[in-house]
Structures are given as C-alpha cells and as structure tokens.
C-alpha positions as CSV (number, residue, x, y, z in Angstrom):
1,X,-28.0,-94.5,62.0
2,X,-28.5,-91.0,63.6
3,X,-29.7,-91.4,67.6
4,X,-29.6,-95.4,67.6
5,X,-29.0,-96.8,70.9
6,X,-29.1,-100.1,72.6
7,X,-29.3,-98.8,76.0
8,X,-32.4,-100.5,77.4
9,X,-33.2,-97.8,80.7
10,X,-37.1,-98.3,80.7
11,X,-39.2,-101.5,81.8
12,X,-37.9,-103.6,84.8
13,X,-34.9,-101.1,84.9
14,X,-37.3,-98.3,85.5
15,X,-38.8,-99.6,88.7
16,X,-35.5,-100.0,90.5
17,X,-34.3,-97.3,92.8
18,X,-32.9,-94.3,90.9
19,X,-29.4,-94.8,92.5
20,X,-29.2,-98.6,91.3
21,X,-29.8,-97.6,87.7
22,X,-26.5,-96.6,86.9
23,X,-25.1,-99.7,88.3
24,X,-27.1,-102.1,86.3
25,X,-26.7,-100.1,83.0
26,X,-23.2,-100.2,83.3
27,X,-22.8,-103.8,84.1
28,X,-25.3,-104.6,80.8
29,X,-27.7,-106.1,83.4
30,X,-30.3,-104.6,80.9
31,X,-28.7,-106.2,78.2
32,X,-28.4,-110.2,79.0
33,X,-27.4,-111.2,75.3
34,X,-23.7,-110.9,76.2
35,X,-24.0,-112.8,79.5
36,X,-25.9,-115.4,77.3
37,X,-23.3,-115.2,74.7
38,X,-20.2,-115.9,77.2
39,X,-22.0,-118.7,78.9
40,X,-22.2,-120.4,76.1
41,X,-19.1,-122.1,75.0
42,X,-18.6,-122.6,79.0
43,X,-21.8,-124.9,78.6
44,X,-20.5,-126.3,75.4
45,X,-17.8,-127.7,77.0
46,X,-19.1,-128.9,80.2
47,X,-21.3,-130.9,78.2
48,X,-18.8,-132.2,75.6
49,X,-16.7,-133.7,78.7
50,X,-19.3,-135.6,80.1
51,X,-19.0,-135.6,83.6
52,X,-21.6,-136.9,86.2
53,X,-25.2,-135.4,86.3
54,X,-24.5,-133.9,89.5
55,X,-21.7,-132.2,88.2
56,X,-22.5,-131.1,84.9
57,X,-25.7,-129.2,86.8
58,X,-23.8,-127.8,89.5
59,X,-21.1,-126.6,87.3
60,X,-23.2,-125.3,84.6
61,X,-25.5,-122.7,87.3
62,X,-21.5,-121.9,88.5
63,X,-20.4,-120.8,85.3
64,X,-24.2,-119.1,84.8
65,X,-23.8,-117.3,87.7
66,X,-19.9,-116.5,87.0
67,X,-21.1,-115.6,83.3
68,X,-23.2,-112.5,84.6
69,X,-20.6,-111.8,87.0
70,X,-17.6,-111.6,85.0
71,X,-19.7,-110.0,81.7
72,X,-20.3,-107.1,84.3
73,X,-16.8,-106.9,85.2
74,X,-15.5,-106.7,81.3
75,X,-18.1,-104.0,80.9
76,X,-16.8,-102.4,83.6
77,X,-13.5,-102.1,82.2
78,X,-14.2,-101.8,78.7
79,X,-16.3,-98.7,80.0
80,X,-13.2,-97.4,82.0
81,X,-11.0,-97.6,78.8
82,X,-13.3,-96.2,76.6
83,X,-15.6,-93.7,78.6
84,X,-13.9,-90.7,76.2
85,X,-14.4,-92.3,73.2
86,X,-17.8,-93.4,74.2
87,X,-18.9,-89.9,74.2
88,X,-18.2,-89.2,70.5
89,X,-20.5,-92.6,69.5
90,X,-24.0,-91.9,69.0
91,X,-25.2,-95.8,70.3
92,X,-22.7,-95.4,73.6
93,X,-23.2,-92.0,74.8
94,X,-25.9,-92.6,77.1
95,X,-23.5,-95.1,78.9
96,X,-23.0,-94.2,82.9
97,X,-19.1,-93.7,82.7
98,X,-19.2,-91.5,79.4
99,X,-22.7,-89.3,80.2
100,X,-21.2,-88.8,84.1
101,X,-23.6,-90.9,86.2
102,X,-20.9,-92.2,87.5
103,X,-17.5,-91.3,88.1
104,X,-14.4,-93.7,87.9
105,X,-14.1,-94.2,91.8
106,X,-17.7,-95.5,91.6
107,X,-16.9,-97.9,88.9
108,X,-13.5,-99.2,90.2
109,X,-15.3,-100.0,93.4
110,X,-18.6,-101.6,91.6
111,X,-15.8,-103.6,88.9
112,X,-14.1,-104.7,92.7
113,X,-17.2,-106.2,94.2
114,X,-17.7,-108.3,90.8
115,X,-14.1,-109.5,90.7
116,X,-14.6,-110.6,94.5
117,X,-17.7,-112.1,94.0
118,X,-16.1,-114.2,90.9
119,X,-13.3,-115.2,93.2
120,X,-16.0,-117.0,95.1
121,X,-17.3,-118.8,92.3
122,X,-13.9,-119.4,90.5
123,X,-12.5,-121.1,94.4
124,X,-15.3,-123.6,93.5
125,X,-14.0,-125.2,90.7
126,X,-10.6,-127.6,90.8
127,X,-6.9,-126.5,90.5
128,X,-6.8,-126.2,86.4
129,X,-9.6,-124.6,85.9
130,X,-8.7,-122.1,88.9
131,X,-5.5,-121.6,87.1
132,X,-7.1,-121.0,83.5
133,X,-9.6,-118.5,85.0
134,X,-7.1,-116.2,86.9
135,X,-5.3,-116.3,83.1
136,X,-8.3,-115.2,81.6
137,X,-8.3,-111.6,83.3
138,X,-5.2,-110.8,81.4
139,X,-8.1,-111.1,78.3
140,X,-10.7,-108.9,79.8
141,X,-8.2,-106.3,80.8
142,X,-6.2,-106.3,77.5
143,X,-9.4,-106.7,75.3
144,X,-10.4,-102.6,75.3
145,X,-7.1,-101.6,73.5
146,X,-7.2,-104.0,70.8
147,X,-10.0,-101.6,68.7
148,X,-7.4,-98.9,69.2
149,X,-4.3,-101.4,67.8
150,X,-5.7,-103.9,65.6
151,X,-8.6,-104.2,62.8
152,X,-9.2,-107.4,64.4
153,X,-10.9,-106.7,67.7
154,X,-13.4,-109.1,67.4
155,X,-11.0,-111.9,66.9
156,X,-9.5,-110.3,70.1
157,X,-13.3,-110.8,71.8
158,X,-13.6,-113.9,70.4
159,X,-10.1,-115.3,72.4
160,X,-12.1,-113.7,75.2
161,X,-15.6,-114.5,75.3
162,X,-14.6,-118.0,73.8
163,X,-12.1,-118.5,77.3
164,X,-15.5,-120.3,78.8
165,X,-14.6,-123.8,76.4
166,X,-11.2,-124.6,77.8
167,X,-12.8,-123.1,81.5
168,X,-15.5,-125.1,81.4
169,X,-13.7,-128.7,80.1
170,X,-11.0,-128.2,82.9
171,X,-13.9,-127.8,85.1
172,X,-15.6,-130.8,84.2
173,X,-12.9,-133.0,82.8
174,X,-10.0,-132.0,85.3
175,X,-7.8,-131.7,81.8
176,X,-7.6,-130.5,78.4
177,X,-7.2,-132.5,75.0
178,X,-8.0,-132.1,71.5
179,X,-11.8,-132.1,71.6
180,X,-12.0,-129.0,74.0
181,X,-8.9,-127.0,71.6
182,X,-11.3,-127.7,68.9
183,X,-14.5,-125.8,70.7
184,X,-12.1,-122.9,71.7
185,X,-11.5,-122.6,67.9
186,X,-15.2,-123.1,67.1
187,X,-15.9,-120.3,70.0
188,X,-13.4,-118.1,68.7
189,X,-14.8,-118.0,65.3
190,X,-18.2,-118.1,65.9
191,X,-17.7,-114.9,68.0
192,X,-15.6,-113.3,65.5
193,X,-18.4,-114.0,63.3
194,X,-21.2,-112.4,65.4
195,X,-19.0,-109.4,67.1
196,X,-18.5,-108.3,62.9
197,X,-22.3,-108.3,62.6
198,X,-22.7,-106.3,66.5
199,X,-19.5,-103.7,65.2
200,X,-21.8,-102.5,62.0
201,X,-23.9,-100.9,64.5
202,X,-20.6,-98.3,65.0
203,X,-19.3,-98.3,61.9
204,X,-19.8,-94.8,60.5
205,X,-19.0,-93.3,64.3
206,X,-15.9,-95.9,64.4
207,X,-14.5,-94.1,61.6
208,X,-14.6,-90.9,62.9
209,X,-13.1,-91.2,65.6
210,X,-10.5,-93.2,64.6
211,X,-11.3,-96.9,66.1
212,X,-11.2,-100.1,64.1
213,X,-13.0,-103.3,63.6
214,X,-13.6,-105.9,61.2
215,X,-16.9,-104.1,59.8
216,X,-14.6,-101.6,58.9
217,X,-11.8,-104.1,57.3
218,X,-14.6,-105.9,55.4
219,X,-17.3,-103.1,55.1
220,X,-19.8,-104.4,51.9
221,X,-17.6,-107.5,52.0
222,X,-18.9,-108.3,54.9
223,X,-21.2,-111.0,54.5
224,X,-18.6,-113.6,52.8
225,X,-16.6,-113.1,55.6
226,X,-19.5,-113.8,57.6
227,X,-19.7,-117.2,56.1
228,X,-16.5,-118.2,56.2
229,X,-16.7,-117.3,59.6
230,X,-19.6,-119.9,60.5
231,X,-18.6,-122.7,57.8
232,X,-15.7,-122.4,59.9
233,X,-17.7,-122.6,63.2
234,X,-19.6,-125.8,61.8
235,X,-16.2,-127.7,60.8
236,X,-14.7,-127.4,64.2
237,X,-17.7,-128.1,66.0
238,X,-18.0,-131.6,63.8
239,X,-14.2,-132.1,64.6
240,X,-14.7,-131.3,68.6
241,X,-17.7,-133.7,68.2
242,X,-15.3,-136.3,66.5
243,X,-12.6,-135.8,69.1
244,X,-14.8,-136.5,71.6
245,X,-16.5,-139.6,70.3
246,X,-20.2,-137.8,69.8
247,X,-23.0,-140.1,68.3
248,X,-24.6,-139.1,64.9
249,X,-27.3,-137.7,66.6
250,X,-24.9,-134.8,67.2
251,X,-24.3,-133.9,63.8
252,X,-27.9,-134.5,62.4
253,X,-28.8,-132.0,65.4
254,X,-26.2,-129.5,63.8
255,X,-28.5,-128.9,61.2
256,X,-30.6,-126.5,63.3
257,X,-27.8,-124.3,64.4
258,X,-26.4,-124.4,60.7
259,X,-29.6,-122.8,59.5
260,X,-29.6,-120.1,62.0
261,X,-26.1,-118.9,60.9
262,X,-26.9,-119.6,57.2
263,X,-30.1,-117.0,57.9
264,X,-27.9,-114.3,59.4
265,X,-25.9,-114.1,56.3
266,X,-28.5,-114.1,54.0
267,X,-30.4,-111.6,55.8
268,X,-27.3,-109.5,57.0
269,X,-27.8,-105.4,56.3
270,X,-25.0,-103.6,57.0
271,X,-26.9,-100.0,56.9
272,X,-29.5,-101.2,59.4
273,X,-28.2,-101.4,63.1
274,X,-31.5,-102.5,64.2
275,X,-31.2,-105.2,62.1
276,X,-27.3,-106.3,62.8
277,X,-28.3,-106.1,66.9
278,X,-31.3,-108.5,66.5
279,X,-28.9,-110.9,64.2
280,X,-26.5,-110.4,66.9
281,X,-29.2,-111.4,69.3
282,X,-30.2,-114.5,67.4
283,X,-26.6,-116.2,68.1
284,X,-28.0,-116.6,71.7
285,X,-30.2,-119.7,70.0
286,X,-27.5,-120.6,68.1
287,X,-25.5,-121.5,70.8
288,X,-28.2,-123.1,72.6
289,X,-28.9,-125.6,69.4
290,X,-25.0,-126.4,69.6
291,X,-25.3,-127.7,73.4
292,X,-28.7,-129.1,72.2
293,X,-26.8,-131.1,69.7
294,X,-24.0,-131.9,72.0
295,X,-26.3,-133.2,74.3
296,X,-28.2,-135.5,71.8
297,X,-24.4,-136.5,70.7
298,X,-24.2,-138.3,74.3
299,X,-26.4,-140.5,73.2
C-alpha cells in the first residue's frame, strides 16, 4: 500500500492555470465518483415520485448541479477537520489543505462561495425540500468527527450522502411517505456498503494514527458484511418499489444492479487499494441501473 494515492493532478487538471489547481483538487473536481455517488439517491427519488416530465428534468440537472456543488463543500470541510491527520496518511498527503497549497483562509472562503452558490440552487426547490436541505448541513459539518468517535463512520456517510432520497422526493412529491423512508434506508446501506470497500484503501495508515472505520471493525470479515450490506440494499429497494406501486418491470430490472453488487463481493481484496477504489467506482453504475430500473417500474 506504500505511496498509493488517488489524487488525480495530471490530464485535464494539468492544463488549468497553476493557481486553480489547488481549488479543483480540493473540491474532488478531479475525482467525480463522489459527486456521481451523492446524486444518486437524489435521482432515485425524483424518479420514484413521479412527477411531470418537465419537472423530473429540471429537478434532476438542479440536484446535478447542487450534487457537485455541495460534494465540494463536504470536501471542503472534511479537509478543514482533517488537514493534520491527512498528513500522516500515505493516499491523503498530497491533499491542498494538508501539503500547504492552501491555507485555511483560502479554503473557508472557497467552502463560502460553494455554500452560496448552493443557496441558489436549494431557493429553487419548494418549502420542504428547502427545509430538509438547510437540515442536511448539520450532516456535512458533523460527518468529519465521526472516524474520530465511532467505528461506524461510514454509516455516518451513508445518513449523509444518502440525504439526496428524502431531498429529492420532497422536491418532486412536495411530501414524504413510506416509499421515499424506504430509499433513505436503501441509500444508507448501500453507502455503508461501498464507503467499507473505499475505507480499505486507509486501513493500515487508519490504524496508526488512531482513526476508525468499519474496514477496521470487520478487517478479513469484511466481505460478509459486505453482503449483508447490499442484500440489505436490494430488500429495501423492492419495498420502496412496493410502496410506491412500481410495475414488475422494476424488479426484473433489479437484476442488473444485483449482479454488480454480487461481483464486488466476490471480487473484493482487502490488501489491494487499487482494487477496493475501482470497486468503489463501480457503485457509480450501480446506482445508475437502480434509476434504470425505477424508470422501467413507471411503466
């Protein structure tokens, strides 16, 4: 695991201006997978409430945009909490805030552009889901110390990431029932699921200085938590498609998404990061096939 890094500073990175660079390395702009992956239940949801055309579009390219936005802001943060333990971990060392790029006045100010230009988007959207997105900054901001508290700080990211489901249902639905609880609960797993798989990357350097995380709970037990982790994901997607009156198309359509989280558990190698980031990366199709099914479930 010696020198392993997912820092991506070359290709379209490297033909920005110089100054910019730091910018877009600490927002993950380099790194889209965890925009993708907290779009995703957001998109799940809009498309489980069925609203107009119109409006499923125009909310889904909001809550693209807002995804990018507000996965900059939480890496801003997580980056300000973390900057001196990022030092001491070989993968997040090269990050802006811990190798001095950037200093922590140039970060507060980058992290209050983002928040402002996520006030724009959220402003769009009615009164509940206003109200459910101001609630989730409590999340982002409270989501760095949970690796220093808990074992669980995936599950912590999962509450988190997984906020986009009851956003994006509000948004569309102007409510909540039981159909969108149930795809919070499948978000929340699923992302516990993937952020143990993303944590095995840190493990050994996690250890020594002293932060925790399910791949350190489960270690070489890993994989059938894994499982039970996505046979979890599966059963509360089927209930939120139940809830919601989905056709059969829906759950024959599961089947593709189902095989993609049965291969990363097969395939899963703790003792090869390289291998655990592009299983992590894989969950981006996963939750594409779950709005393909949903979609098809409409039907």
């Amino acid at each position: 695991m010696a020198g392993f890094t997912d820092i991506a500073a070359g290709g379209w990175v490297a033909r920005l201006p110089r100054a910019w660079t730091p910018y877009i390395l600490l927002a993950r702009l380099d790194r889209p997978i965890g925009a993708w992956l907290l779009f995703l239940p957001g998109l799940w949801s809009i498309l489980l409430a069925r609203a107009a055309p119109w409006r499923s579009a125009w909310l889904i390219a909001l809550f693209a945009l807002g995804a990018v936005l507000m996965r900059a802001a939480g890496c801003v943060v997580n980056d300000l909490w973390d900057r001196d333990l990022d030092r001491r971990v070989t993968r997040t060392a090269g990050r802006p805030l811990a190798s001095g790029a950037l200093g922590t006045r140039e970060a507060v100010g980058f992290l209050a552009v983002l928040l402002f230009l996520s006030l724009l988007i959220l402003l769009r959207l009615d009164r509940a889901a206003q109200m459910l997105g101001v609630a989730s900054l409590a999340l982002v901001a409270l989501y760095p110390l949970a690796k220093r508290m808990t074992w669980w700080p995936q599950l912590m990211l999962g509450l988190t990431f997984g906020w986009g489901a009851p956003l994006g249902y509000a948004a569309a639905a102007g409510r909540l029932d039981r159909a969108a609880l149930a795809l919070y609960a499948a978000s929340i797993v699923w992302i516990l699921g993937y952020d143990t798989i993303y944590a095995h990357q840190d493990r050994e350097d996690d250890a020594l200085v002293g932060v925790k995380s399910t791949a350190r709970l489960f270690g070489e037990r890993s994989r059938p938590f894994l499982a039970a982790c996505y046979w979890a994901t599966l059963l509360l997607l089927a209930l939120a498609g139940r809830l919601a009156g989905l056709s059969v198309w829906f759950y024959v359509a599961l089947v593709l998404p189902a095989a993609l989280l049965a291969w990363e558990v097969m395939t899963l190698d703790i003792a090869d990061p390289a291998r655990c980031l592009r299983l992590f990366k894989l969950n981006r199709e996963v939750g594409l096939a779950v709005g393909l099914a949903i979609l098809l479930g409409r039907l």
